[in-house]
PABAVEX-529842 format. One record per residue: residue number from 0; residue in three letters; x, y, z of N, C-alpha, C in turn. Coordinates in steps of 0.2 Angstrom, whole numbers, plus 5000, padded with zeros to 4 digits. Layout:
N
R  NUM  ala  X  Y  Z  X  Y  Z  X  Y  Z .
...
END
This chain:
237
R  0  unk  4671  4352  5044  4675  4358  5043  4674  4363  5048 .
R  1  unk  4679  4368  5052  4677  4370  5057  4674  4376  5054 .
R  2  unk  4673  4381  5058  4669  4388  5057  4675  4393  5055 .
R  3  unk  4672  4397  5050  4676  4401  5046  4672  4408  5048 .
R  4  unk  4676  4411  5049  4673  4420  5052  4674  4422  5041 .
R  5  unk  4675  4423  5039  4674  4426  5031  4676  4420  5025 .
R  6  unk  4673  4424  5020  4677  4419  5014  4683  4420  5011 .
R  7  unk  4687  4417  5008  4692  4419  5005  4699  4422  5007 .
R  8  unk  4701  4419  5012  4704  4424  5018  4712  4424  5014 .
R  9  unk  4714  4419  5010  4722  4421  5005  4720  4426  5003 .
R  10  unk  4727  4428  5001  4729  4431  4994  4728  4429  4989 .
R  11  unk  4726  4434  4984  4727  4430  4978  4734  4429  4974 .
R  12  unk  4736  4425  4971  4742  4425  4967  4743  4429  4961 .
R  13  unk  4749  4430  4959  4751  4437  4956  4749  4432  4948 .
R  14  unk  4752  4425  4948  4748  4421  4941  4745  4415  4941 .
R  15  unk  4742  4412  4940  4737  4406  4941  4739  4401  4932 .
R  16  unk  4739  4397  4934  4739  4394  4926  4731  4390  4925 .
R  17  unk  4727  4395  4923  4719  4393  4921  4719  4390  4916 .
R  18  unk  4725  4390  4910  4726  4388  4905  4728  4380  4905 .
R  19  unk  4734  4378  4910  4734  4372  4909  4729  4368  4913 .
R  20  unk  4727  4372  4918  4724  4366  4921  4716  4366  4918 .
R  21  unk  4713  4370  4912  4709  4368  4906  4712  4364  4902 .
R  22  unk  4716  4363  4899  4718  4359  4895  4718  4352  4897 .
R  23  unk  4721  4351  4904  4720  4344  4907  4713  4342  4908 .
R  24  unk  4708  4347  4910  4701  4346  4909  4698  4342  4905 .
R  25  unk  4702  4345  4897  4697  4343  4892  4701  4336  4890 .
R  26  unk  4707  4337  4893  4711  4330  4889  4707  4324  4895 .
R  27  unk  4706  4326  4901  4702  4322  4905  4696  4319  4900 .
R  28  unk  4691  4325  4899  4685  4325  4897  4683  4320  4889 .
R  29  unk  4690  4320  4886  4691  4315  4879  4693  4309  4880 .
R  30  unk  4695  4307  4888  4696  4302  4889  4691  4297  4890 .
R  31  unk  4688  4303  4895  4681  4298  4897  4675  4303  4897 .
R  32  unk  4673  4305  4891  4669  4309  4891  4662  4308  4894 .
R  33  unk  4658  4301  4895  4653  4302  4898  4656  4299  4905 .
R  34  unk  4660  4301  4909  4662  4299  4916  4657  4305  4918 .
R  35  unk  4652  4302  4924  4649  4307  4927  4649  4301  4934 .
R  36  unk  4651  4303  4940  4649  4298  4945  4644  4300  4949 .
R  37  unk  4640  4296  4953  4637  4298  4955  4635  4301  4963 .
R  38  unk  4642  4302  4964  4642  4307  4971  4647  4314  4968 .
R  39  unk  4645  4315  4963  4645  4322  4956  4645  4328  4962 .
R  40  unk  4650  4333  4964  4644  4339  4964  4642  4344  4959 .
R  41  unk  4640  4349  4959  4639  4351  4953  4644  4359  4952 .
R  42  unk  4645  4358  4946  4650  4365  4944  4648  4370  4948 .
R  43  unk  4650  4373  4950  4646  4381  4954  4645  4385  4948 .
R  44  unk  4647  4387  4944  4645  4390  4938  4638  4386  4935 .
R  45  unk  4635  4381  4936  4630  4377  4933  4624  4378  4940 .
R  46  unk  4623  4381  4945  4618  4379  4949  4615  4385  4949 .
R  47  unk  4610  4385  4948  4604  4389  4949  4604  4395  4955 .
R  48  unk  4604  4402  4951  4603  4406  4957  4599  4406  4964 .
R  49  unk  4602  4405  4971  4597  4404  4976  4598  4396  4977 .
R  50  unk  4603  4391  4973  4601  4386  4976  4610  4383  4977 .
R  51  unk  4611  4381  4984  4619  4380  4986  4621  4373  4982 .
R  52  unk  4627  4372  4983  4627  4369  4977  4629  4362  4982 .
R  53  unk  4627  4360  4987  4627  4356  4992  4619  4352  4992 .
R  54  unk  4616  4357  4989  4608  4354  4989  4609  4353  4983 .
R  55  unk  4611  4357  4977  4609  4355  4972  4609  4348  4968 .
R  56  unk  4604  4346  4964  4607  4338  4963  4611  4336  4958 .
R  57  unk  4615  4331  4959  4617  4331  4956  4619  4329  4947 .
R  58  unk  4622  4332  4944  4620  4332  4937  4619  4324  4931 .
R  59  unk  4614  4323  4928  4610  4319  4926  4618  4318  4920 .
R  60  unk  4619  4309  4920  4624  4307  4914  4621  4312  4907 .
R  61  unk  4628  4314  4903  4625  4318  4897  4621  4313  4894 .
R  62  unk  4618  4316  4890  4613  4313  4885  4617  4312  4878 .
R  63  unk  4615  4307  4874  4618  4306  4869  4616  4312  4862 .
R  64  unk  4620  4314  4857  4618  4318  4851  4612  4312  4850 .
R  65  unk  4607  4316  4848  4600  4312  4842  4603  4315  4834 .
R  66  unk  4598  4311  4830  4598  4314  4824  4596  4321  4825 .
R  67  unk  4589  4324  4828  4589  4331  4826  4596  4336  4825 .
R  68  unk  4598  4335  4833  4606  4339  4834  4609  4338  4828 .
R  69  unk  4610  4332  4827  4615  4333  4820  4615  4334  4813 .
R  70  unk  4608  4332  4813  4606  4338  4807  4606  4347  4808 .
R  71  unk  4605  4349  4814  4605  4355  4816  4614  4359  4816 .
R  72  unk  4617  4353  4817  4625  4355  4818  4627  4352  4810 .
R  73  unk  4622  4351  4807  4626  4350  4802  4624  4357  4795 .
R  74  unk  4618  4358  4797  4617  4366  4793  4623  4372  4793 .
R  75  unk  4627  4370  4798  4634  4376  4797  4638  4374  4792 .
R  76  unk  4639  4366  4789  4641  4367  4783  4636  4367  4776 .
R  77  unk  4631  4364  4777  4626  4365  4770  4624  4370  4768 .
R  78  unk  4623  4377  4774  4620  4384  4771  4626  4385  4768 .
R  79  unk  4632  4385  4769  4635  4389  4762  4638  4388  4756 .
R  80  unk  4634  4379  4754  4636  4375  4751  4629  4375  4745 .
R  81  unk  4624  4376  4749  4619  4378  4744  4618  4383  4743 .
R  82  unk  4619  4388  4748  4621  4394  4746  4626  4398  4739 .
R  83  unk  4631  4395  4739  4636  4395  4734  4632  4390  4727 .
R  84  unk  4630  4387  4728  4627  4385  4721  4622  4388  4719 .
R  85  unk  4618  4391  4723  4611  4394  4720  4612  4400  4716 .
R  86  unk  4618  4402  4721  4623  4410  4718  4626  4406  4712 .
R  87  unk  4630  4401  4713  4631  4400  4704  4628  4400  4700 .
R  88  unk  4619  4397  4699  4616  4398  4696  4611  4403  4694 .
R  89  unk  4612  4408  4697  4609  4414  4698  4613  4418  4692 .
R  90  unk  4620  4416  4694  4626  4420  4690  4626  4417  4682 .
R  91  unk  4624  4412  4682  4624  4409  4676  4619  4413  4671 .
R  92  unk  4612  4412  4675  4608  4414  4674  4604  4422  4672 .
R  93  unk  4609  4427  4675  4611  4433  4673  4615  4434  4665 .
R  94  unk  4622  4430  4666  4625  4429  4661  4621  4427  4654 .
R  95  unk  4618  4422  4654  4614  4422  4650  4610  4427  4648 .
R  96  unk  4605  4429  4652  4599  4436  4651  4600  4442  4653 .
R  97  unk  4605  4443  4655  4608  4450  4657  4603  4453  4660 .
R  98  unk  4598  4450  4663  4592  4451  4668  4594  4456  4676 .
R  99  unk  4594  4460  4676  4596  4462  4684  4592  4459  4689 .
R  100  unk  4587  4455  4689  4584  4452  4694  4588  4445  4695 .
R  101  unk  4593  4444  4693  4592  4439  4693  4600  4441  4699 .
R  102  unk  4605  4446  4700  4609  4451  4705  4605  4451  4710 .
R  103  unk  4597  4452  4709  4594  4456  4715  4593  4446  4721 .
R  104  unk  4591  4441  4715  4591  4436  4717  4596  4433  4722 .
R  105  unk  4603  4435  4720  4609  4436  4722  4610  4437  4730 .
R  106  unk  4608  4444  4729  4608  4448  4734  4604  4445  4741 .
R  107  unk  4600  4443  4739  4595  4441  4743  4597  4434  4747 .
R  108  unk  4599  4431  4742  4601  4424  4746  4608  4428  4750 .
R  109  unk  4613  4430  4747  4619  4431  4752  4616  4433  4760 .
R  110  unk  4611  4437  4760  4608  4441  4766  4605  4435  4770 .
R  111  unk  4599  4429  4768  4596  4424  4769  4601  4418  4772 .
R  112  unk  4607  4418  4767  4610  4415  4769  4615  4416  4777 .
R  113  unk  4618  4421  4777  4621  4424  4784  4618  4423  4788 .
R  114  unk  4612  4426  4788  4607  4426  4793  4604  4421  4795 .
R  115  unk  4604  4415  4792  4603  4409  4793  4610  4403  4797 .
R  116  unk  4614  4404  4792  4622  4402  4794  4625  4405  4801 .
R  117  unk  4623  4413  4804  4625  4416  4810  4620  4413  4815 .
R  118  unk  4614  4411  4813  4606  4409  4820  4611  4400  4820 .
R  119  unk  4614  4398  4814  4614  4390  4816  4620  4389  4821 .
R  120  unk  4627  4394  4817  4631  4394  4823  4631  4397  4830 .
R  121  unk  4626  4400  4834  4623  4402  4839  4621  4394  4843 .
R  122  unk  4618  4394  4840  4613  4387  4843  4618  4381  4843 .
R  123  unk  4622  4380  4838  4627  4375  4838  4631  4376  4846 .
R  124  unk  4633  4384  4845  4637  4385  4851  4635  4383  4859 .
R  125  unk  4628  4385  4860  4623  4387  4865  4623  4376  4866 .
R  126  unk  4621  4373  4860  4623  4364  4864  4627  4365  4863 .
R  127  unk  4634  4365  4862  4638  4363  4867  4641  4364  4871 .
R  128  unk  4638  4369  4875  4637  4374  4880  4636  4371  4885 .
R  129  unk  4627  4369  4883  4624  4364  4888  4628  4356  4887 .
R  130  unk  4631  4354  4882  4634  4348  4884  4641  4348  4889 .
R  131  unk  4643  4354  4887  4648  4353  4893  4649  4355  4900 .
R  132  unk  4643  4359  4901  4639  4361  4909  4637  4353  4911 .
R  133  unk  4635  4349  4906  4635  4343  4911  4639  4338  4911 .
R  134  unk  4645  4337  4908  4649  4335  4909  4656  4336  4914 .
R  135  unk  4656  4344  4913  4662  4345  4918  4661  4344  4925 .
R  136  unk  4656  4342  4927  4656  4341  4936  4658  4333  4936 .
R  137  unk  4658  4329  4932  4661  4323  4933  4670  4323  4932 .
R  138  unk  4670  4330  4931  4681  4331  4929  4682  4335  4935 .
R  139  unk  4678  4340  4935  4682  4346  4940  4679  4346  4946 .
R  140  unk  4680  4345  4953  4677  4347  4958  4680  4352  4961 .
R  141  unk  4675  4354  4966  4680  4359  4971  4678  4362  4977 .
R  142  unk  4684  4364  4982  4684  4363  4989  4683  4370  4992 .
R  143  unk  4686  4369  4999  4690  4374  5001  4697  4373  5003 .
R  144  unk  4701  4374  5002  4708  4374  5003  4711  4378  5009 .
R  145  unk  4712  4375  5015  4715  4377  5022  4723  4376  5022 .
R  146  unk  4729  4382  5022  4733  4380  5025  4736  4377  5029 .
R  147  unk  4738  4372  5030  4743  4367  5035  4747  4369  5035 .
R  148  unk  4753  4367  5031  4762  4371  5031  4761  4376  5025 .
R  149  unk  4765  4380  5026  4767  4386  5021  4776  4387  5020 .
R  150  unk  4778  4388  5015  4785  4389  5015  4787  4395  5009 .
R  151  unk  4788  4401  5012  4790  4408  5006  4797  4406  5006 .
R  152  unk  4796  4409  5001  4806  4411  5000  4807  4417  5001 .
R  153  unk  4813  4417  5002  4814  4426  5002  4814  4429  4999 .
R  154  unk  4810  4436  5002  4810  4442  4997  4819  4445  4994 .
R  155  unk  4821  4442  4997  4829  4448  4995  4834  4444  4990 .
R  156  unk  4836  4448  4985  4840  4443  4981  4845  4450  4979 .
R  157  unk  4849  4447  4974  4857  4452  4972  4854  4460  4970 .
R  158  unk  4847  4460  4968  4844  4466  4966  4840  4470  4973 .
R  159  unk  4840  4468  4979  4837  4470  4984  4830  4467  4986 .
R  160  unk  4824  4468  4985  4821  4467  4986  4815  4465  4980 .
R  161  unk  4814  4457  4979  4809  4457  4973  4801  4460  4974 .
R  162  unk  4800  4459  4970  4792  4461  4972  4788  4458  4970 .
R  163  unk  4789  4449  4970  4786  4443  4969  4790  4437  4975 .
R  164  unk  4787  4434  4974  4789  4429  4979  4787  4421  4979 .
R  165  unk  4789  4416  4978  4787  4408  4977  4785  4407  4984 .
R  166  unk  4779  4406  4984  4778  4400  4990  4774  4393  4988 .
R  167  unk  4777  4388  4993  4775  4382  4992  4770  4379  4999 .
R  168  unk  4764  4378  4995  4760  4379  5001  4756  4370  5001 .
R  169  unk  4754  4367  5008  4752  4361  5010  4743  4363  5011 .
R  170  unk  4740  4361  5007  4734  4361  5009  4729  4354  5011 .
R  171  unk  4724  4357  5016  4720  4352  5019  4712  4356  5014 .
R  172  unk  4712  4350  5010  4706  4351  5006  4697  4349  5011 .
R  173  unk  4694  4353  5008  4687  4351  5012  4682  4351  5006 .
R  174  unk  4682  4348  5000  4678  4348  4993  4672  4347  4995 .
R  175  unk  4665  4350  4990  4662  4350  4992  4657  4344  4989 .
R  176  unk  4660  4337  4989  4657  4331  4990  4662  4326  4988 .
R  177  unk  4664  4321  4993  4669  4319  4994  4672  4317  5001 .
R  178  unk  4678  4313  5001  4683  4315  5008  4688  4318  5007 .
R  179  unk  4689  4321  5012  4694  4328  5015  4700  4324  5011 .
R  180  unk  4705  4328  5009  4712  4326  5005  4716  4332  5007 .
R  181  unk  4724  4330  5006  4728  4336  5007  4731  4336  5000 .
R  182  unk  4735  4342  5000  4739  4342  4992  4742  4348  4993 .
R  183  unk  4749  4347  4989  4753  4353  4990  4752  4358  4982 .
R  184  unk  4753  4365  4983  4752  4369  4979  4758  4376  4980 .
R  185  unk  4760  4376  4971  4765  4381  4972  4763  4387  4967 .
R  186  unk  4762  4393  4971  4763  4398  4968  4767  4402  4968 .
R  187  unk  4765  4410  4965  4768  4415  4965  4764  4421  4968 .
R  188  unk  4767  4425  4972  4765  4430  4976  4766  4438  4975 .
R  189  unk  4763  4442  4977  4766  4450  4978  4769  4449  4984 .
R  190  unk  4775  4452  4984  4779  4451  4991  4775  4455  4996 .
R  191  unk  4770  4459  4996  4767  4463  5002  4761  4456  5005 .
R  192  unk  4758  4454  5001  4753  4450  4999  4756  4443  5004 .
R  193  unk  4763  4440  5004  4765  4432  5007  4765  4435  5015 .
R  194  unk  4764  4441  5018  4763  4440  5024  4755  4437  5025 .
R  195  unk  4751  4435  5021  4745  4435  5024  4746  4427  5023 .
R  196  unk  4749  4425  5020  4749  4417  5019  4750  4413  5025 .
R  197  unk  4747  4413  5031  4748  4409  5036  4744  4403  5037 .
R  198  unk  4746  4399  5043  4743  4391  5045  4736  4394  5045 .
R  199  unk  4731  4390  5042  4725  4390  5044  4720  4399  5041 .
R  200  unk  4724  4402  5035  4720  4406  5028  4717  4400  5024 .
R  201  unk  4712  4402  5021  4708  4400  5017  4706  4400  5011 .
R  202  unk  4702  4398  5006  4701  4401  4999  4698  4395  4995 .
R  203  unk  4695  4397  4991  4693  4393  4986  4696  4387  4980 .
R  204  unk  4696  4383  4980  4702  4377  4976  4699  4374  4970 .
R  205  unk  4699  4371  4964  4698  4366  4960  4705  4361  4960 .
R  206  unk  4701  4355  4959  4704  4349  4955  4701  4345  4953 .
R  207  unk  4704  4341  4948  4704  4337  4943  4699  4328  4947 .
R  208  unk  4695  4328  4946  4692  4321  4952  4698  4316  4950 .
R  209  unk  4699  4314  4946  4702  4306  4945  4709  4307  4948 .
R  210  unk  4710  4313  4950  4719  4314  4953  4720  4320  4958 .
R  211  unk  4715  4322  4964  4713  4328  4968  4720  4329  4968 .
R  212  unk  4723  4325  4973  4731  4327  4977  4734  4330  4973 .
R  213  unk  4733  4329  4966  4739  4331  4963  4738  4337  4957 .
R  214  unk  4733  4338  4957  4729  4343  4952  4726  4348  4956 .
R  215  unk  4727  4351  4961  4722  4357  4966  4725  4363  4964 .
R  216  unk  4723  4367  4961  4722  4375  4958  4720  4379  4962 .
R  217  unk  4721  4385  4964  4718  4390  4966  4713  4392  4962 .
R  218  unk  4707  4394  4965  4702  4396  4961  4702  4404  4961 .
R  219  unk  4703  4406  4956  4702  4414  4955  4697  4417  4950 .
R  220  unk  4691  4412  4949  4689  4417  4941  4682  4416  4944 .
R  221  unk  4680  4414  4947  4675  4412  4952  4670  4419  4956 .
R  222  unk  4665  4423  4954  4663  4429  4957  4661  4426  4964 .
R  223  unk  4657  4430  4970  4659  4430  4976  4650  4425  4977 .
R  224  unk  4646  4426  4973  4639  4421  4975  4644  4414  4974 .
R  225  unk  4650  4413  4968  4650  4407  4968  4654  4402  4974 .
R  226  unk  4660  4405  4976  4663  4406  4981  4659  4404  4986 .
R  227  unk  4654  4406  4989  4649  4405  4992  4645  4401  4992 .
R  228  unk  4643  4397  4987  4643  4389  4987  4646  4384  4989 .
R  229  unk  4653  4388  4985  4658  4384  4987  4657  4381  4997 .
R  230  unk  4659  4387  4997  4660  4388  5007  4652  4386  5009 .
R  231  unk  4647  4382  5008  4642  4380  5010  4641  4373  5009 .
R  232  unk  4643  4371  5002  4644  4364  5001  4648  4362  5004 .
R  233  unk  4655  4363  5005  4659  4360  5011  4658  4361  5019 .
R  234  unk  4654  4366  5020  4653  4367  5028  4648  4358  5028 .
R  235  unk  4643  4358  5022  4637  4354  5023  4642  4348  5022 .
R  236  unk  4648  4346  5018  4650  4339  5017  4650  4335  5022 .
END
C-alpha cells in the first residue's frame, strides 16, 4: 500500500447502515459460528492497548460452553424460581402464625435474591461478551479503502440546491490480512462534504470475510487509536 501523509482523508457520510450490516454479521455468525480461519486478523476493538493489530495474533477458535458456564447461565432462571417458592412458603407460613418475622424473612430473600439475580446477569452478559470478541474476527475484517472511480450526482434538483448528495464510489481495498480486492460502495453525503471525495481519499472500511467485494461498509464508529491499527495492519500486509 503506497504511503499515506494522514489517516482518514474521506468524508464522513451523512448515514451509514451499521445496522444492517450487524445483522448480516450475526446471520453470518449462526451460520458458521465457530468459522475462525487461520489467517484471522483480529477485531480492532479486541487488541490490546499498545499492540497493532498486524502483530497481534491471531484469535484462538472459540472455546466450547463447559458445564460450569451453564450452570452459571442457567442461575438467571432458578434464582427467581426459588426465590418465588421460598417467598411462598414464607407467606404460607405467616398466614398461618401471624409471625412478623416470617415478612421480615420475606424481605430479606427479595433483597438476596436481586442482588444475586442482577451479579448472575452481569457475568452471563461479560461471557458473551468474550465469546463474541472471539468470534467476530472470523466474520468481519477490515481495511483501508482507496478511491479509484467516484461518481456524485448533482447537487441541483426542482428545489434548488439539495443539501445531501448520493455518491457511488469504486474502492481498491488494502485489508489488514488478506489480498488487496476492489468493491463498489454507495453512499450519501453533505453536499459541502462530496467535494473532498476524490481519486485516491482514504478511510477506514469493514466487510463481511466470506463476501469482501460485496459487503464493504464505511467504518465510522471506530475512535482514532483504532483506526490507527487499522492503517498499520494494512501498511504491514
Amino acid at each position: 500500500m503506497g504511503t499515506m501523509d494522514s489517516m482518514d482523508t474521506w468524508p464522513t457520510p451523512v448515514t451509514v447502515d451499521d445496522r444492517g450490516f450487524d445483522l448480516k454479521a450475526m446471520q453470518q455468525l449462526r451460520r458458521s459460528p465457530s468459522a475462525t480461519p487461520a489467517d484471522v486478523a483480529p477485531n480492532p476493538d479486541a487488541v490490546a492497548p499498545g499492540t497493532s493489530a498486524a502483530t497481534a495474533a491471531a484469535p484462538a477458535a472459540p472455546a466450547k460452553v463447559g458445564t460450569r458456564e451453564k450452570l452459571a447461565n442457567s442461575m438467571i432462571l432458578v434464582i427467581p424460581l426459588v426465590s418465588a417458592l421460598a417467598i411462598v412458603l414464607c407467606w404460607m407460613r405467616y398466614a398461618d402464625s401471624n409471625n412478623g418475622l416470617w415478612l421480615g424473612a420475606i424481605a430479606v430473600i427479595l433483597v438476596l435474591a436481586a442482588i444475586t439475580w442482577i451479579s448472575s446477569v452481569k457475568k452471563a452478559f461479560a461471557r458473551a461478551q468474550g465469546h463474541l470478541a472471539t468470534r467476530l474476527p472470523g466474520v468481519i475484517g477490515y481495511g483501508v479503502g482507496i478511491i479509484r472511480e467516484v461518481d456524485v450526482e448533482s447537487p441541483f434538483d426542482e428545489n434548488g440546491v439539495s443539501d445531501t448528495v448520493a455518491a457511488h464510489l469504486v474502492l481498491s481495498v488494502n485489508p489488514v490480512q488478506g489480498p488487496n480486492f476492489q468493491a463498489p460502495v454507495d453512499a450519501v453525503y453533505n453536499t459541502s462534504d462530496s467535494e473532498k471525495l476524490t481519486v485516491g481519499a482514504h478511510g477506514p472500511v469493514r466487510y463481511l470475510r466470506s463476501d469482501p467485494e460485496n459487503t464493504v461498509s464505511i467504518e465510522t464508529r471506530l475512535n482514532d487509536a483504532r483506526i490507527r491499527q487499522i492503517y498499520q495492519g494494512a501498511a504491514m500486509n
